[in-house]
N, C-alpha and C positions, 0 to 999 in steps of 0.2 A: 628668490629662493633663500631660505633662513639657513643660514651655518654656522650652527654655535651649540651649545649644550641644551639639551631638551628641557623642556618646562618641567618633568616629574622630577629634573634631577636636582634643576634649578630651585623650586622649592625646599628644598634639602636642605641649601646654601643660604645663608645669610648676607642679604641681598646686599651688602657694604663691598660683599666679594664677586658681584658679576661685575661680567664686563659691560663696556659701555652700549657697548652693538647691542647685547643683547637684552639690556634696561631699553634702551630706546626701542627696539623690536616690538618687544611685550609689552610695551607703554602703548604703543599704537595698536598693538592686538588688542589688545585690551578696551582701549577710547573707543573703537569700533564694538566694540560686544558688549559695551559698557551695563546698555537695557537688556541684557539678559544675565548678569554677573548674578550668582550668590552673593551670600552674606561672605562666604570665603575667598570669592575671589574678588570684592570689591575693596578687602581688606587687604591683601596682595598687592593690587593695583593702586593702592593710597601707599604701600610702601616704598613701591616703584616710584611715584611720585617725587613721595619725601627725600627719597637717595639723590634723584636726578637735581634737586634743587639745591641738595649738599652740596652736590659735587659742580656747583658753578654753573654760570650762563653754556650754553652749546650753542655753535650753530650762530652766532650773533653777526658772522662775517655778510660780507654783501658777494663774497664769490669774486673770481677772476677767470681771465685764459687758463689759469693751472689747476684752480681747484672749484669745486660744485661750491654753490652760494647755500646749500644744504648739506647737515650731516648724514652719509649715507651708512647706514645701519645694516642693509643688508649683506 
C-alpha cells in the first residue's frame, strides 16, 4: 500500500521536491502503464526519470542480515 502524497497533488509539485519513496513509486507505476500513458503522462514519467538519475545511483547495495538488498518505496 502507497503512503505518500497523491499524484493530483504531486503534479502540482516540481518533481526536484518529491520524495524519494514516492519518485520511485510512480516510476514503477508508471513502467507498468507505460503502453497506455498519454502524451502527458509519458512526459511526467521521463521527468521522474530524469530526477531519479540526478539524484544518484539507488539501490546499488547487494543487501545484508539488516537491510533489504532493494529500495523499498512503499
Amino acid at each position: 500500500m502507497y503512503i505518500g502524497r497523491e499524484f493530483s497533488e504531486l503534479t502540482m509539485t516540481p518533481v526536484d521536491q518529491w520524495e524519494l519513496h514516492e519518485l520511485l513509486y510512480f516510476h514503477h507505476a508508471m513502467s507498468e502503464l507505460a503502453a497506455y500513458l498519454n502524451t502527458e503522462g509519458v512526459s511526467i514519467h521521463s521527468k521522474i526519470i530524469h530526477e531519479l538519475e540526478a539524484r544518484g545511483p539507488i539501490g546499488q547495495d547487494s543487501g545484508g542480515w539488516d537491510h533489504s538488498s532493494t529500495v523499498i518505496y512503499d
